[in-house]
C-alpha positions as CSV (number, residue, x, y, z in Angstrom):
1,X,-25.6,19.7,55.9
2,X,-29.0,21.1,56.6
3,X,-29.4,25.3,57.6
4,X,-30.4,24.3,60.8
5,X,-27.2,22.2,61.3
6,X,-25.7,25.6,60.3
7,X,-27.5,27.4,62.4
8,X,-27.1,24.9,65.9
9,X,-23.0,25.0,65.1
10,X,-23.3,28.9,66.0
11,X,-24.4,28.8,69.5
12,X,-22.0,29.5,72.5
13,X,-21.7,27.6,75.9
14,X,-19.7,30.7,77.1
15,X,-22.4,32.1,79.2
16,X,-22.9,35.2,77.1
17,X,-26.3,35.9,76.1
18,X,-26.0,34.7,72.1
19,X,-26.5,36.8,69.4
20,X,-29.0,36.9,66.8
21,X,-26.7,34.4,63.8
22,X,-26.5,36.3,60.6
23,X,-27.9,32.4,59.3
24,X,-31.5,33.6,60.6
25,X,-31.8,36.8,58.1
26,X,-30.0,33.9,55.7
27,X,-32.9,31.7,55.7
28,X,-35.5,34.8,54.6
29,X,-33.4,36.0,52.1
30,X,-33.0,32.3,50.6
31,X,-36.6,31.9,51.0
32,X,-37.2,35.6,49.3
33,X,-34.7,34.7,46.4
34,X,-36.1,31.0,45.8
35,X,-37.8,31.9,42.9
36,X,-34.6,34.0,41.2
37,X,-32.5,31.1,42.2
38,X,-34.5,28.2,40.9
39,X,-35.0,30.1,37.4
40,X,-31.2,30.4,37.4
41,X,-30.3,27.1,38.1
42,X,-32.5,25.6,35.4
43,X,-30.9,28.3,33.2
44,X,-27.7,27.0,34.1
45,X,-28.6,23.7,33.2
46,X,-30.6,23.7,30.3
47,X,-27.5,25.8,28.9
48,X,-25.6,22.8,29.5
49,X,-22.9,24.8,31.5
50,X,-23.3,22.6,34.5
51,X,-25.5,19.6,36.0
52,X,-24.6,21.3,39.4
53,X,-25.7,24.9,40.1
54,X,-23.9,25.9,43.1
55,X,-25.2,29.1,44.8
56,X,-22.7,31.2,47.0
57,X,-24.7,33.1,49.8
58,X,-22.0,35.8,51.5
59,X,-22.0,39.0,53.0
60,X,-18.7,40.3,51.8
61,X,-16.9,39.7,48.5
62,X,-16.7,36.8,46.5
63,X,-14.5,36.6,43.4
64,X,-16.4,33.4,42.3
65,X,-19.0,32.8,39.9
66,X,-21.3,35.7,38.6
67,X,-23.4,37.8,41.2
68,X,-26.7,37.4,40.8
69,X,-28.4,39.3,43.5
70,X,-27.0,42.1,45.3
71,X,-27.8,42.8,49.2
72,X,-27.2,46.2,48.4
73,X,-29.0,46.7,45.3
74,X,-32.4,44.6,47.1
75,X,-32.2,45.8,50.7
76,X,-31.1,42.2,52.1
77,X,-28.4,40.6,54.2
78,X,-26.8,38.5,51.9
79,X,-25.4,38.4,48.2
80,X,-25.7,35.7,45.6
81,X,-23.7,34.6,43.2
82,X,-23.9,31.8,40.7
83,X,-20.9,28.9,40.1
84,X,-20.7,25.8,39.0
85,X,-19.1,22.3,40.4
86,X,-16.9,22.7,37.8
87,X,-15.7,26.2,38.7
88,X,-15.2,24.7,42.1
89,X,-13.3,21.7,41.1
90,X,-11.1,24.7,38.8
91,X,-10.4,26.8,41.6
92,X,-9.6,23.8,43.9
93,X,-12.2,24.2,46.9
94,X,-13.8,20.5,46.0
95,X,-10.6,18.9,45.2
96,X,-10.7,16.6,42.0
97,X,-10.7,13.3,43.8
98,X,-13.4,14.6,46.0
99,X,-15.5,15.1,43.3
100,X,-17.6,11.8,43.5
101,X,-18.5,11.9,46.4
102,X,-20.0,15.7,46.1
103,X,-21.9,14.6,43.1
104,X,-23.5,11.6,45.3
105,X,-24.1,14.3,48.1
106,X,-25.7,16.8,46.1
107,X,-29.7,17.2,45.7
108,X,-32.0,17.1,43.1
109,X,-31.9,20.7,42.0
110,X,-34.9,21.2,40.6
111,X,-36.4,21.1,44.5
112,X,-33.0,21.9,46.5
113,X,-31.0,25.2,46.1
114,X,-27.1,24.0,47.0
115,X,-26.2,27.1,48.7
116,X,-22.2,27.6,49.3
117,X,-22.5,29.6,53.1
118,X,-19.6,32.1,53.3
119,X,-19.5,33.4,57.4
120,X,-16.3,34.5,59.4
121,X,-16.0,31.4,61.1
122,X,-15.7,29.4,57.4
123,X,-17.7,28.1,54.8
124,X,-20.0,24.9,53.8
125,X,-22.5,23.4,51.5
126,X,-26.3,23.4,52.5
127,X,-28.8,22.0,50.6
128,X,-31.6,24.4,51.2
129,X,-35.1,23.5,50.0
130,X,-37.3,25.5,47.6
131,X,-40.8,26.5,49.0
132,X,-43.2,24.3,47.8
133,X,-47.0,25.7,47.0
């Protein structure tokens, strides 16, 4: 799933004038921390702790992974913290026999960030790129 899928799957028909989708400030905050987040993942995997970085963006609390940049702390809208594939298969959100297929799904992360979207209305994988130039 792209952001902008993300993004499109917030919009109301209702007739009410929409409001502004906490995914907008999402996207500059991803593109802010791209440079954090890269450095991370590569940590992450030259550690050999995963082959799969998985990046949880959220505005709340998260009792996954480790936070690695604080909204508070940096003045942002969202919070980052940093799991694994194999923290998620552990605590059951990608269920073991789905596994596969996530592996398949999942980007090249030395150019995509795979971001784990927490909102109100639920949660999903984006592939978000890193800014290239």
């Amino acid at each position: 799933m792209e952001l902008q899928d993300l993004l499109g799957a917030q919009a109301g028909d209702d007739g009410q004038p929409k409001k502004e989708s906490p995914l907008k400030d999402l996207k500059v905050d991803l593109d802010f921390y791209a440079e954090s987040i890269k450095e991370i993942a590569v940590e992450i995997m030259a550690e050999g702790l995963s082959a799969y970085p998985i990046f949880i963006a959220h505005q709340h609390e998260v009792s996954m992974g480790e936070l690695i940049l604080d909204k508070n702390e940096l003045g942002t809208e969202w919070s980052i913290h940093a799991s694994t594939l194999e923290e998620f298969v552990e605590r059951g959100i990608i269920k073991e026999e789905r596994k596969t297929h996530f592996i398949k799904q999942y980007k090249k992360p030395e150019d995509f960030m795979c971001v784990f979207v927490i909102v109100p209305e639920g949660a999903n994988f984006v592939f978000y790129p890193y800014k290239t130039g």
